[in-house]
VOBA-1610 file (N, C-alpha, C; in pm, whole numbers, padded with zeros to 5 digits, always signed):
BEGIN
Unk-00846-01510+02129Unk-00910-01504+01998Unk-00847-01607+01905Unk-00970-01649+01839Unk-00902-01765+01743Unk-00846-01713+01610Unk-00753-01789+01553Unk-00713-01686+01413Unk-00684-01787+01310Unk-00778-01798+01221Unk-00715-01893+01071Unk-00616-01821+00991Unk-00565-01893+00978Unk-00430-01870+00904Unk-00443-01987+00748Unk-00467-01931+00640Unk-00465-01972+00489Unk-00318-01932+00393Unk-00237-02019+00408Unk-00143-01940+00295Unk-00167-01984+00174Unk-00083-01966+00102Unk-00050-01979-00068Unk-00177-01959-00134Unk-00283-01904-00122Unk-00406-01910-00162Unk-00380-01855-00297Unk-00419-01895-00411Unk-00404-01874-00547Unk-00535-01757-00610Unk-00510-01667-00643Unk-00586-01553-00668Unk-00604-01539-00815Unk-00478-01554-00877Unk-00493-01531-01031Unk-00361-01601-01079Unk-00418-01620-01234Unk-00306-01705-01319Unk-00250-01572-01393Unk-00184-01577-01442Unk-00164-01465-01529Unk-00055-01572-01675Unk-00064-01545-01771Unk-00056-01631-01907Unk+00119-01613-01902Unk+00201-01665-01892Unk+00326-01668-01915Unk+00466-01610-01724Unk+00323-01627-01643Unk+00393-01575-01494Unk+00369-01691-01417Unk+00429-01696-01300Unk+00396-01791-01217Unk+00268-01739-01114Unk+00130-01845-01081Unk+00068-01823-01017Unk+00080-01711-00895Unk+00000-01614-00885Unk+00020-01538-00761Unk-00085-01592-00648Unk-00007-01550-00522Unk-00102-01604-00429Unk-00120-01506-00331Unk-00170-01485-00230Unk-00186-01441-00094Unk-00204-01550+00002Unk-00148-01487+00167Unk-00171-01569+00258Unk-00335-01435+00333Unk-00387-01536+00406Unk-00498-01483+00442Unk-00497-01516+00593Unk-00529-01438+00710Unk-00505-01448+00871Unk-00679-01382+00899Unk-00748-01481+00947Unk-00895-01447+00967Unk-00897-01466+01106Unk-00930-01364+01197Unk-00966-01397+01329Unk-01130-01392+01343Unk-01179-01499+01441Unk-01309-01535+01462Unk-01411-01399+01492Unk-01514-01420+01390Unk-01607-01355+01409Unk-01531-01156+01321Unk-01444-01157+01242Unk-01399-01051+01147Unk-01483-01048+01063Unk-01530-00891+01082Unk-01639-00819+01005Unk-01552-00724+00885Unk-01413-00693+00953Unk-01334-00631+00832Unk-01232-00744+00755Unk-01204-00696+00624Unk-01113-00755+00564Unk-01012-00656+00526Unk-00861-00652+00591Unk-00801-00554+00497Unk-00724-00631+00408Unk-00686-00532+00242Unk-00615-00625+00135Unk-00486-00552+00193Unk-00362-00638+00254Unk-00221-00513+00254Unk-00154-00581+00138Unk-00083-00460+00157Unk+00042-00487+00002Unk+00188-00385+00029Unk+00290-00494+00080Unk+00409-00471+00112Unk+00492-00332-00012Unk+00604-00341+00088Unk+00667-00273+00037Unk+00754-00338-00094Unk+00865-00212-00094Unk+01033-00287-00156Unk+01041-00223-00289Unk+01020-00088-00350Unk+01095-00051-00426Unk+00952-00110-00571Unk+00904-00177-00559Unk+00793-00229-00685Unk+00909-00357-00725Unk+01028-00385-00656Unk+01175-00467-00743Unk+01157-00596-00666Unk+01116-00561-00500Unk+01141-00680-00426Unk+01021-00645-00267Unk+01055-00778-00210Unk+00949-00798-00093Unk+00876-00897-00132Unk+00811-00912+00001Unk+00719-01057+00030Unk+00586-01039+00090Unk+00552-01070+00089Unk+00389-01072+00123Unk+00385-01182+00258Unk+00563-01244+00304Unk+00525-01316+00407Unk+00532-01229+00521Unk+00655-01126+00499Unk+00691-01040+00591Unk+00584-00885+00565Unk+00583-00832+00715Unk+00549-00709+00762Unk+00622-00597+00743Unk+00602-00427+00782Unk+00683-00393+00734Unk+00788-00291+00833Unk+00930-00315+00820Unk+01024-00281+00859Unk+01029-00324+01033Unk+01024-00312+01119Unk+01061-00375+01244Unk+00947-00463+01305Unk+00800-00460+01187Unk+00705-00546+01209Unk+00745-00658+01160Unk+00842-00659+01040Unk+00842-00796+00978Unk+00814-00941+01032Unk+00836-00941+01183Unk+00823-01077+01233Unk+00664-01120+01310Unk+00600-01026+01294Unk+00464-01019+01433Unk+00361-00895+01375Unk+00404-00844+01263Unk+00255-00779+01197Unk+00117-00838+01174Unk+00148-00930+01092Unk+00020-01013+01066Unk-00059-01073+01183Unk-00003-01099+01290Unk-00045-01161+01430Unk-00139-01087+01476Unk-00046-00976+01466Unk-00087-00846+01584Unk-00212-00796+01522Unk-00223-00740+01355Unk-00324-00695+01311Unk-00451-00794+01360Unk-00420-00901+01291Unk-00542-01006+01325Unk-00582-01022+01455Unk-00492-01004+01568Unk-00525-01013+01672Unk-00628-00922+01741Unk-00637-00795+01674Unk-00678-00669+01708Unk-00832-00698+01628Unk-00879-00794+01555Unk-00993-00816+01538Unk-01054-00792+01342Unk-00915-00778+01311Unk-00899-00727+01171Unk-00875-00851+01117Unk-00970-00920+00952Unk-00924-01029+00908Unk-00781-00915+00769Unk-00661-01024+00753Unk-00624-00948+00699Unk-00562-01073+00559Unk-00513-01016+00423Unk-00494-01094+00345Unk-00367-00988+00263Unk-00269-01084+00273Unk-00163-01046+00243Unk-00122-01038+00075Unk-00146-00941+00020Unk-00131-01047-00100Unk+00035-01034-00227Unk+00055-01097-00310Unk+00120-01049-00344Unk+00106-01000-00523Unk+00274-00915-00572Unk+00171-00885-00749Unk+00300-00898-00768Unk+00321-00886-00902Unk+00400-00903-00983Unk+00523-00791-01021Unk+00611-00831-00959Unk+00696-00706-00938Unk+00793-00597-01045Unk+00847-00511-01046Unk+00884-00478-01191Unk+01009-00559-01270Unk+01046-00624-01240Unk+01153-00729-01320Unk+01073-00810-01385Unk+00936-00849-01323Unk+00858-00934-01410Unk+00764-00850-01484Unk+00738-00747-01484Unk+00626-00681-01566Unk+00644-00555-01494Unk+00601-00430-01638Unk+00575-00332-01622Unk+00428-00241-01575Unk+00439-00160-01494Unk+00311-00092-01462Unk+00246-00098-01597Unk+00090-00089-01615Unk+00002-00109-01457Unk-00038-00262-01428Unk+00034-00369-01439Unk+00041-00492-01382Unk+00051-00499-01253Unk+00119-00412-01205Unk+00081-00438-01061Unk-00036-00392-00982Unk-00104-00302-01029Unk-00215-00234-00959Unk-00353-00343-01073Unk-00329-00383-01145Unk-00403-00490-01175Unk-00410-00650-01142Unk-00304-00690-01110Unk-00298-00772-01002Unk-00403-00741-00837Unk-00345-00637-00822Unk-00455-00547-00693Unk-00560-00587-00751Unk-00607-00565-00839Unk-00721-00533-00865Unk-00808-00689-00891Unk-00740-00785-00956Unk-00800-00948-00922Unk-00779-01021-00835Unk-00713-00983-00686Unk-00663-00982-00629Unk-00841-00930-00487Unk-00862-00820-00503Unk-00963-00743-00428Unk-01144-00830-00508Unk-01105-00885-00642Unk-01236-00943-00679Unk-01212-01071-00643Unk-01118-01127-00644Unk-01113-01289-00579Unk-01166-01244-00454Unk-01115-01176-00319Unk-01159-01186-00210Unk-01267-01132-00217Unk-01412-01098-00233Unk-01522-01049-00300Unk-01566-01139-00296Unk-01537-01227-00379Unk-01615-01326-00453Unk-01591-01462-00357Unk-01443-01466-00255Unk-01478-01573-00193Unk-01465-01585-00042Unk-01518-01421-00012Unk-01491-01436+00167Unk-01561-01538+00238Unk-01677-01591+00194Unk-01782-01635+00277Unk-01682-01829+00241Unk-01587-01825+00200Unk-01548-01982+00225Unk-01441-01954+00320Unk-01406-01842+00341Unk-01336-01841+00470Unk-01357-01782+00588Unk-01505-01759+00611Unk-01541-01730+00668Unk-01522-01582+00772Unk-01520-01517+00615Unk-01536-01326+00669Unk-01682-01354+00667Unk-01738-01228+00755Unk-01859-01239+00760Unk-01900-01102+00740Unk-01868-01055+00654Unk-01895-00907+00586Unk-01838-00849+00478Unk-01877-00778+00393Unk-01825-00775+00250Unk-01755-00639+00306Unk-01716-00590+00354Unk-01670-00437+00393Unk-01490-00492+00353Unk-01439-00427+00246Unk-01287-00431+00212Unk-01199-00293+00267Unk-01089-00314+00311Unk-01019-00207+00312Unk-00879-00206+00290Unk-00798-00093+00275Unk-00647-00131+00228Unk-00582-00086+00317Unk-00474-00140+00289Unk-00312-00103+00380Unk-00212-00171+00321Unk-00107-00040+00267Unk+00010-00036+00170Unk+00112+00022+00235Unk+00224-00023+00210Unk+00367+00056+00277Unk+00484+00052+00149Unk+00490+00195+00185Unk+00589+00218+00058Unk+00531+00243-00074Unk+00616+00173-00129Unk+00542+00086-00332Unk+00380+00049-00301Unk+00353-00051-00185Unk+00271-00100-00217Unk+00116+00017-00151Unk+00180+00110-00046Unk+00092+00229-00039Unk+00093+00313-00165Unk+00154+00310-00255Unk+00126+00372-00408Unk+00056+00266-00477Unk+00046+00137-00438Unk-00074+00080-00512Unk-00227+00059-00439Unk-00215+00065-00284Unk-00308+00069-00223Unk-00401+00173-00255Unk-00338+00328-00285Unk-00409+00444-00294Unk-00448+00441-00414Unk-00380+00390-00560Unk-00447+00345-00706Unk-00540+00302-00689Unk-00518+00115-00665Unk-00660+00088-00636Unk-00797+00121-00567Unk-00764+00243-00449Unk-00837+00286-00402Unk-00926+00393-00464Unk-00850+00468-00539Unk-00886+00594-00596Unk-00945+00522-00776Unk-00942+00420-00777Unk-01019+00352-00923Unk-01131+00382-00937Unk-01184+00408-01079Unk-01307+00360-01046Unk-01425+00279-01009Unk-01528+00292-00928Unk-01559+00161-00870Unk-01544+00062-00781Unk-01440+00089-00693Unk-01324+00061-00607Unk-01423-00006-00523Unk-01412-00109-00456Unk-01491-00160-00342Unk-01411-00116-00213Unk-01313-00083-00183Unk-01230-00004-00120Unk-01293+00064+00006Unk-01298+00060+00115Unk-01387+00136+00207Unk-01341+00233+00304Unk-01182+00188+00307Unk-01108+00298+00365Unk-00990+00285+00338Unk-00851+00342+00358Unk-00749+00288+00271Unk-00615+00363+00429Unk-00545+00291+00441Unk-00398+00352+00519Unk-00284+00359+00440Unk-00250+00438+00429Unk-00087+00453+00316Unk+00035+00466+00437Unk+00113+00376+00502Unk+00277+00436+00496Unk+00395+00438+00457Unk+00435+00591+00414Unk+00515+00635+00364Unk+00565+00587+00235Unk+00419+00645+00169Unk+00381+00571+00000Unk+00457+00697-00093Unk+00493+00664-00187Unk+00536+00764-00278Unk+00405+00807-00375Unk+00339+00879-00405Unk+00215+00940-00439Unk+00232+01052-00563Unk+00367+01067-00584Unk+00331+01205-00700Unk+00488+01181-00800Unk+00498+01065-00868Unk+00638+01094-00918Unk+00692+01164-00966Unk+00645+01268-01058Unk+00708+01375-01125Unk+00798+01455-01014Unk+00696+01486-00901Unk+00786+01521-00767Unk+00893+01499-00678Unk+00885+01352-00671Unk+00939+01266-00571Unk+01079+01280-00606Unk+01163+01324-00682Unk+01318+01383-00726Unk+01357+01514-00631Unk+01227+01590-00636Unk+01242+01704-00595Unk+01245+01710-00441Unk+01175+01639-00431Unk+01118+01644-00288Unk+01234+01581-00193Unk+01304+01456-00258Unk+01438+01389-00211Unk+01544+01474-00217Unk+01539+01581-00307Unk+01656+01685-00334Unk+01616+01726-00163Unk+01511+01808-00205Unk+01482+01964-00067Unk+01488+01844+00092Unk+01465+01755+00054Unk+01471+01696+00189Unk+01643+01651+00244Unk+01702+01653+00141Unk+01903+01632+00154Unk+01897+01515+00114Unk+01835+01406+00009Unk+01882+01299-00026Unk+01897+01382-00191Unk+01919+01225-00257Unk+01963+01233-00373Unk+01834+01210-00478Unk+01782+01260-00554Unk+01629+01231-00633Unk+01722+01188-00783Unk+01655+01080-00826Unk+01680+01023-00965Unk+01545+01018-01050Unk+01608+01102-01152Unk+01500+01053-01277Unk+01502+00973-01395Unk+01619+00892-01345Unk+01639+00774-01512Unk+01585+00632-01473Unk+01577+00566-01580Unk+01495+00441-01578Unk+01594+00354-01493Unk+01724+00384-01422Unk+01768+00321-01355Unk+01679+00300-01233Unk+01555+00389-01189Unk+01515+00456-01032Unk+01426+00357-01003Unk+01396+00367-00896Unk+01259+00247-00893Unk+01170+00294-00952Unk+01105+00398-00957Unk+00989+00418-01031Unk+01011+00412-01231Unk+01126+00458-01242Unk+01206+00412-01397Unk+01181+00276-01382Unk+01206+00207-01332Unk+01265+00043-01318Unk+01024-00030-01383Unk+00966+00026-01250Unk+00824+00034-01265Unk+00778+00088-01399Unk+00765+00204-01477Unk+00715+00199-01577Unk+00844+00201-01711Unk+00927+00156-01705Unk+01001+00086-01792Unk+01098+00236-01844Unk+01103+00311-01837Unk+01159+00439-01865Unk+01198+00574-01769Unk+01295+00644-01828Unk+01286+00788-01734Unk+01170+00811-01717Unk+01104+00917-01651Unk+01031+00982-01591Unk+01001+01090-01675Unk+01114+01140-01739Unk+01099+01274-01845Unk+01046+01181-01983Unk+01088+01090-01979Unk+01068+01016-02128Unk+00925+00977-02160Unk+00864+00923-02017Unk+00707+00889-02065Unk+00651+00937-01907Unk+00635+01107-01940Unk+00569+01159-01837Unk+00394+01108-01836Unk+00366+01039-01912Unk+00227+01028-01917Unk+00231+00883-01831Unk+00280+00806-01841Unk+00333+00705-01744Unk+00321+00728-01578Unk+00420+00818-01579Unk+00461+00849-01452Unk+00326+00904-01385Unk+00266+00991-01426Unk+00112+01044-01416Unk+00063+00970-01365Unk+00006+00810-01445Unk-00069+00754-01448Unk-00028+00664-01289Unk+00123+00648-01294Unk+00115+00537-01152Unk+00161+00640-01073Unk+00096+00819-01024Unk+00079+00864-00945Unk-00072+00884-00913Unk-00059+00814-00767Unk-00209+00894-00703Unk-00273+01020-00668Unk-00169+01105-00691Unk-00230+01236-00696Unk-00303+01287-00813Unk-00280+01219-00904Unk-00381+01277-01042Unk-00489+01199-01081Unk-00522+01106-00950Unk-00657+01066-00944Unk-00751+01050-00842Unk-00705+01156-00753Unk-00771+01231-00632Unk-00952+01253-00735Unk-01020+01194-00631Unk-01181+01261-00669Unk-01235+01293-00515Unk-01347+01343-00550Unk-01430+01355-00443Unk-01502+01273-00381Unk-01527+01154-00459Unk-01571+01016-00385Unk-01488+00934-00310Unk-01383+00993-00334Unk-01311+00869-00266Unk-01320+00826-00118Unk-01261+00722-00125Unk-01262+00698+00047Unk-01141+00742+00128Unk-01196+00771+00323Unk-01102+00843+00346Unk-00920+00740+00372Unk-00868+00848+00386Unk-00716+00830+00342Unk-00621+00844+00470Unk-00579+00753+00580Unk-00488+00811+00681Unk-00345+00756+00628Unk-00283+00869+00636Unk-00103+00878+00589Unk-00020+00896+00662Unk+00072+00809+00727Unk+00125+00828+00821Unk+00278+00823+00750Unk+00359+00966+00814Unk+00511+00919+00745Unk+00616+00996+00828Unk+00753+00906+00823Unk+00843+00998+00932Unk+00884+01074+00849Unk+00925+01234+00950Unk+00987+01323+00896Unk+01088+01274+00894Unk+01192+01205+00882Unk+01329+01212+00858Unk+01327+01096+00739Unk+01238+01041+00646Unk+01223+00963+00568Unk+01288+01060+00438Unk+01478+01012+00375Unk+01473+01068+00274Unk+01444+01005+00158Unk+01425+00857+00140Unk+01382+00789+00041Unk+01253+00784-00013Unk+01132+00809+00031Unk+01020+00891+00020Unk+00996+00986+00083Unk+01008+01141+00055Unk+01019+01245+00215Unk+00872+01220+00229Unk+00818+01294+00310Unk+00692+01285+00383Unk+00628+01426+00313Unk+00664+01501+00213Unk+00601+01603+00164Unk+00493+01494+00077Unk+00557+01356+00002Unk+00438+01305-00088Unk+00356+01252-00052Unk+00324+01261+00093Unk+00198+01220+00183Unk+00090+01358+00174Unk+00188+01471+00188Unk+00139+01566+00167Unk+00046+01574+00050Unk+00116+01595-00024Unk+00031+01607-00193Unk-00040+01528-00212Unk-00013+01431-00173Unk-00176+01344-00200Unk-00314+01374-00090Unk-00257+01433+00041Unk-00394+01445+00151Unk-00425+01593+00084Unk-00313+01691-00011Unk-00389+01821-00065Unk-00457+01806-00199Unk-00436+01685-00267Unk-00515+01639-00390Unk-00634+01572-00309Unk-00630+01507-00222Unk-00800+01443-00198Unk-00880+01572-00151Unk-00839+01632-00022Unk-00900+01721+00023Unk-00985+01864-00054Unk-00872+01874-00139Unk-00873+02002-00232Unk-01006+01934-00336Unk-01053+01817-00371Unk-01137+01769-00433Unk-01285+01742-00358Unk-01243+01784-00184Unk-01380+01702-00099Unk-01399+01553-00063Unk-01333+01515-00046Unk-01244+01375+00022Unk-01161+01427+00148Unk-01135+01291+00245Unk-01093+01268+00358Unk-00973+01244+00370Unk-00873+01332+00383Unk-00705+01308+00411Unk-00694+01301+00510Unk-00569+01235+00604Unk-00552+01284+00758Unk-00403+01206+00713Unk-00277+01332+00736Unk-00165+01311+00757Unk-00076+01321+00901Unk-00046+01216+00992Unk+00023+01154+01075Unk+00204+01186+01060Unk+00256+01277+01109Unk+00401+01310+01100Unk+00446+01237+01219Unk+00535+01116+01179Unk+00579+01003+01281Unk+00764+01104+01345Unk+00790+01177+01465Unk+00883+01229+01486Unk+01021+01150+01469Unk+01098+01149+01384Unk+01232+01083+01378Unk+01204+01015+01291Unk+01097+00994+01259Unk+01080+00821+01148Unk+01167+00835+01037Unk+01225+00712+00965Unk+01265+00750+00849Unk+01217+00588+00768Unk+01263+00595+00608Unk+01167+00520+00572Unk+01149+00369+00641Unk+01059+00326+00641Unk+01016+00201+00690Unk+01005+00185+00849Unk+00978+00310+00879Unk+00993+00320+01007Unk+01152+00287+01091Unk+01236+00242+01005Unk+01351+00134+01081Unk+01419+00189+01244Unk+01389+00336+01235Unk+01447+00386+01347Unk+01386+00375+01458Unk+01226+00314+01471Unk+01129+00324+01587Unk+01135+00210+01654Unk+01121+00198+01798Unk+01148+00101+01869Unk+00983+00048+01845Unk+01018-00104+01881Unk+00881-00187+01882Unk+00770-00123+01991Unk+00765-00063+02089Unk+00637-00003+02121Unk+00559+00063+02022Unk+00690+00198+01989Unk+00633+00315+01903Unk+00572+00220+01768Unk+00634+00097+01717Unk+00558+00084+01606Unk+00444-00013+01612Unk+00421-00055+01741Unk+00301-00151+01762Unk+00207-00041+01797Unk+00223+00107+01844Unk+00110+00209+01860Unk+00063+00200+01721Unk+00132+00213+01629Unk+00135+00279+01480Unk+00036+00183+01446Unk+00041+00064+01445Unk-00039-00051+01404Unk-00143-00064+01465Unk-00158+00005+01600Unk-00313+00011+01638Unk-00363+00117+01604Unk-00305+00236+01599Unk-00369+00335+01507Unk-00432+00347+01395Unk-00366+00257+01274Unk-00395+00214+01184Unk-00484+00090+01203Unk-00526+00012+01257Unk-00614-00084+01303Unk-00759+00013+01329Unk-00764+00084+01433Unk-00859+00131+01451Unk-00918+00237+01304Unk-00824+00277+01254Unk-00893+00358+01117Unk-00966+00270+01068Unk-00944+00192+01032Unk-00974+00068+00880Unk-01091+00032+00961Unk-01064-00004+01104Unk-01210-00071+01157Unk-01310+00008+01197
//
């Protein structure tokens, strides 16, 4: 299979930031497009690398499997505060819209795939209104912040709620300080019934996002009449790091076949 490969592709200016871009991996004759969006805290990551023991052969592999895919990247929280980053997503999903047919996708059908941070922006943009969005994969996305303290407690890590935290760091404050914030860049409080369906895959031994906030978000879609399906990866912990390259090249065809 043949596979174009587009990097630095320029998506949006934004007035006082440096150009953002995506790289784009089109294999011949791709009827899907997925938008992914890396991990790293909302602080750090790349849009060159895959995630956690994919970093070197994700993008290959997806594309190889018949998926066009476009990497993109947003503006992280040192440079701007939420919701800049899920608006980035969001000119980001209308650039590719507006210009698949010069790179020859041959179908307007969009879909997402987020890991980590960027599965908490995959499922935003998904759950928007209007969303061109057609199916969406989250792993081991953080989905409910008010929770995600708690949930790191009961799971034996440590949960932070000051603007030191990543999600503090993301909307510029504690968590107690501008709970309406925190709300807003959780996907569980914008679960509808239209949405599109949702596969969540997360290891149980993940204490940096536990795998209960996969939960709450497949019982906020469902509980609304929407499509959850949560995937408990045995041993995983975050970023998969503990799974040998078979187990996580299954993971990636699993997730391949959803989206397609």
């Amino acid at each position: 299979m043949s596979i174009s490969v587009h990097r630095d592709v320029v998506y949006a200016r934004r007035n006082g930031f440096r150009p953002l871009a995506l790289d784009l991996y089109v294999p011949t004759g791709a009827t899907t497009l997925c938008v992914y969006l890396h991990g790293g805290g909302w602080r750090v990551g790349s849009r060159r690398e895959g995630p956690g023991p994919a970093a070197s052969w994700f993008f290959a592999e997806v594309a190889s499997l018949g998926l066009a895919v476009a990497s993109v990247e947003y503006r992280l929280s040192g440079e701007a505060l939420f919701p800049a980053q899920l608006d980035d997503v969001q000119a980001a999903l209308r650039f590719l819209g507006e210009s698949r047919q010069a790179y020859r996708i041959e179908s307007d059908r969009l879909v997402c795939w987020g890991t980590s941070a960027g599965g908490q922006l995959a499922a935003l943009a998904a759950l928007a209104p209007g969303s061109p969005i057609a199916a969406v994969v989250c792993w081991y996305a953080p989905t409910d912040f008010d929770a995600l303290s708690k949930d790191i407690d009961d799971a034996g890590g440590t949960g932070d709620r000051s603007a030191g935290s990543r999600e503090g760091q993301l909307i510029g404050a504690a968590l107690d300080e501008r709970p309406d914030l925190a709300a807003a860049a959780s996907p569980v409080h914008h679960a509808h019934g239209e949405a599109p369906p949702f596969l969540l895959l997360h290891g149980t031994a993940d204490l940096a996002v536990p795998p209960r906030q996969s939960a709450r978000l497949a019982s906020a879609l469902t509980s609304e009449g929407a499509s959850a399906t949560v995937e408990l990866i045995p041993g995983g912990t975050h970023m998969f790091a503990g799974l040998d390259e078979p187990a996580v090249r299954e993971l990636v065809r699993r997730s391949v076949a959803f989206l397609s």
